[in-house]
N, C-alpha and C positions, 0 to 999 in steps of 0.2 A: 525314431522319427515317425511313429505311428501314429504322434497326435499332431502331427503335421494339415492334416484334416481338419483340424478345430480351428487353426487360428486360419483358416484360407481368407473368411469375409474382413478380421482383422487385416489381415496381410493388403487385400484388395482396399481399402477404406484408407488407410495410411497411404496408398500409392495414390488415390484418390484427390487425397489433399493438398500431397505431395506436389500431381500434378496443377489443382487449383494454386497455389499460392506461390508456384513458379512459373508456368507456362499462362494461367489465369485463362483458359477460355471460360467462356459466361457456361457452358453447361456443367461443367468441375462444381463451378464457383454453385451452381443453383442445386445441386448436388449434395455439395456440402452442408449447404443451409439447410436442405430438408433433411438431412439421414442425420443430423447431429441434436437437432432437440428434439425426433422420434426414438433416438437411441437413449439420451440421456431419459426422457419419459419413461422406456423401459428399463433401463436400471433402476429407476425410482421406483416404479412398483415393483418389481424384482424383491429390492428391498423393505420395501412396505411390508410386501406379503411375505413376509421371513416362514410362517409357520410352513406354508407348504416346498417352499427352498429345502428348510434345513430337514425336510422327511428324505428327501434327494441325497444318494450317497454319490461320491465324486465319481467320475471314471476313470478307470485305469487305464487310459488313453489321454489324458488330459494333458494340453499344454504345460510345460514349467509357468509358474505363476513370472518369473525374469522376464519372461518373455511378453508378456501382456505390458509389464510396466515397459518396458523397452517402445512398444509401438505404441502406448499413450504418451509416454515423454516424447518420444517424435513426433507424435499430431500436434501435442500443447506448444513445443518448442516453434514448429514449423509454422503453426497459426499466431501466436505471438510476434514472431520474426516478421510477417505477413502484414503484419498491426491488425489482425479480423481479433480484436480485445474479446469481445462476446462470445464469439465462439471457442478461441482459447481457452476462456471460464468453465465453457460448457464441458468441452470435453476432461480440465482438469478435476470436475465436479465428477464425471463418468469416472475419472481412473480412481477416484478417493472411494464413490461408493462401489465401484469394480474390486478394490483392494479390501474394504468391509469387509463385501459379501465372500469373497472368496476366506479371509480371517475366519468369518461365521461357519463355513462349510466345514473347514476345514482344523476347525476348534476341537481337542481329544474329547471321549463322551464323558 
């Protein structure tokens, strides 16, 4: 459990939403809205800029890749169910190009 570390801000982000789209105070909800098309912007160039990625070797602390799909299928699920359609898109968009990049890293040489 020593990559336990990596997924903390995931971990926190999903509780986040969690709380927006059941308890809905407006500061969750304003929350949401801004960390989720700054996040998907970063993935996007993440992926953009592949050349300097894939010079990056993975760590050997790294989360199981299960796990990352597990807390994007609960954001998507939980903002769907919510009816915030958009931002469901958004983050389902995150977990596709999250699932890429991680394919691309971790492709044999």
């Amino acid at each position: 459990m020593k990559w336990f570390k990596t997924i903390v801000v995931d971990l926190a982000v999903t509780a986040l939403i969690l709380v927006a789209v059941t308890l809905k105070p407006d500061w969750a909800r304003g929350a949401v809205l801004v960390y989720t098309p700054f996040m998907l912007l970063l993935k996007v160039i993440a992926w953009v800029g592949q050349g300097a990625v894939k010079q990056l070797k993975p760590r050997a602390r790294e989360a199981p890749a299960w796990m990352f799909h597990v807390l994007y299928a609960v954001n998507v699920a939980a903002l769907a169910w919510a009816q915030w359609w958009w931002t469901a898109v958004q983050w389902a968009v995150i977990w596709l190009v999250s699932y890429l990049e991680h394919r691309r890293l971790h492709r044999p040489a």
